[in-house]
N, C-alpha and C positions, 0 to 999 in steps of 0.2 A: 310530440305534440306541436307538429310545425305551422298548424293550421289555427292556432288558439293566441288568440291576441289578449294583454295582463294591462289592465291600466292596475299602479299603485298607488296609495297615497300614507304618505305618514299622520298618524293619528296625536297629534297633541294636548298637554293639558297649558293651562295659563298663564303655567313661566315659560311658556316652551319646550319644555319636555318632551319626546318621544315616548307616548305611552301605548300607543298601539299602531296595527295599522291595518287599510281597510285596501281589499284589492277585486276587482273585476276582473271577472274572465271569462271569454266569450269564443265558441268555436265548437265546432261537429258538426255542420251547417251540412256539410254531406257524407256525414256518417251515418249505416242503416239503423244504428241503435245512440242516437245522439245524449241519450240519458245515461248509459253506460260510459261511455266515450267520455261527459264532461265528470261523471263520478272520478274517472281512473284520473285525468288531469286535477280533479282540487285535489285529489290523491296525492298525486304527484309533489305538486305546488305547496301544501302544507306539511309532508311526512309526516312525525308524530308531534308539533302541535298542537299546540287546545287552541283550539276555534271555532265559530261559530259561522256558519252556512245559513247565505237565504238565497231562494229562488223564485221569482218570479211569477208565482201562482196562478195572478190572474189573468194573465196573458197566454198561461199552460208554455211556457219557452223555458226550455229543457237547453238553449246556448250559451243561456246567462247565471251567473253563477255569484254573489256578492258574498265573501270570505271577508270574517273581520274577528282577528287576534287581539286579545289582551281587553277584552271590552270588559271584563268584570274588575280593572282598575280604573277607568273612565271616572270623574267623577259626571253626576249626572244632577240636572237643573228640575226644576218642576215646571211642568208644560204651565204656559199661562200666556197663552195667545200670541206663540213666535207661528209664523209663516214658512213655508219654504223658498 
């Protein structure tokens, strides 16, 4: 997968801890089946893994790929008007 660029980032909680981590991955740009191609690489990239996969829906881009492990330890906040 020479052609597939991985940004990663480590996921923490609020002592700093290492609790998950979230990784991009982007590449098949000239593959005839780019949807296959970027399947076989999160393939790859996670083995067997519990993870969670998103794709880029609205744009229909089959290059981009956002992989994120361990998010069901995450704790998580109640939305109330943060921004991005």
């Amino acid at each position: 997968m020479k052609d597939v660029d991985i940004y990663e980032q480590e996921l923490f909680d609020a002592q700093g801890n290492v609790k998950g981590k979230m990784a991009i991955l982007r590449g098949g740009l000239n593959q005839d089946n780019p949807v296959a191609y970027m399947n076989d690489a999160v393939h790859k990239y996670v083995g067997r893994k519990m993870h969670s996969q998103y794709i880029e829906i609205s744009m229909d881009n089959p290059w981009v790929r956002i992989v994120v492990s361990d998010s069901n330890v995450l704790k998580f906040k109640k939305f109330t008007d943060q921004t991005l």
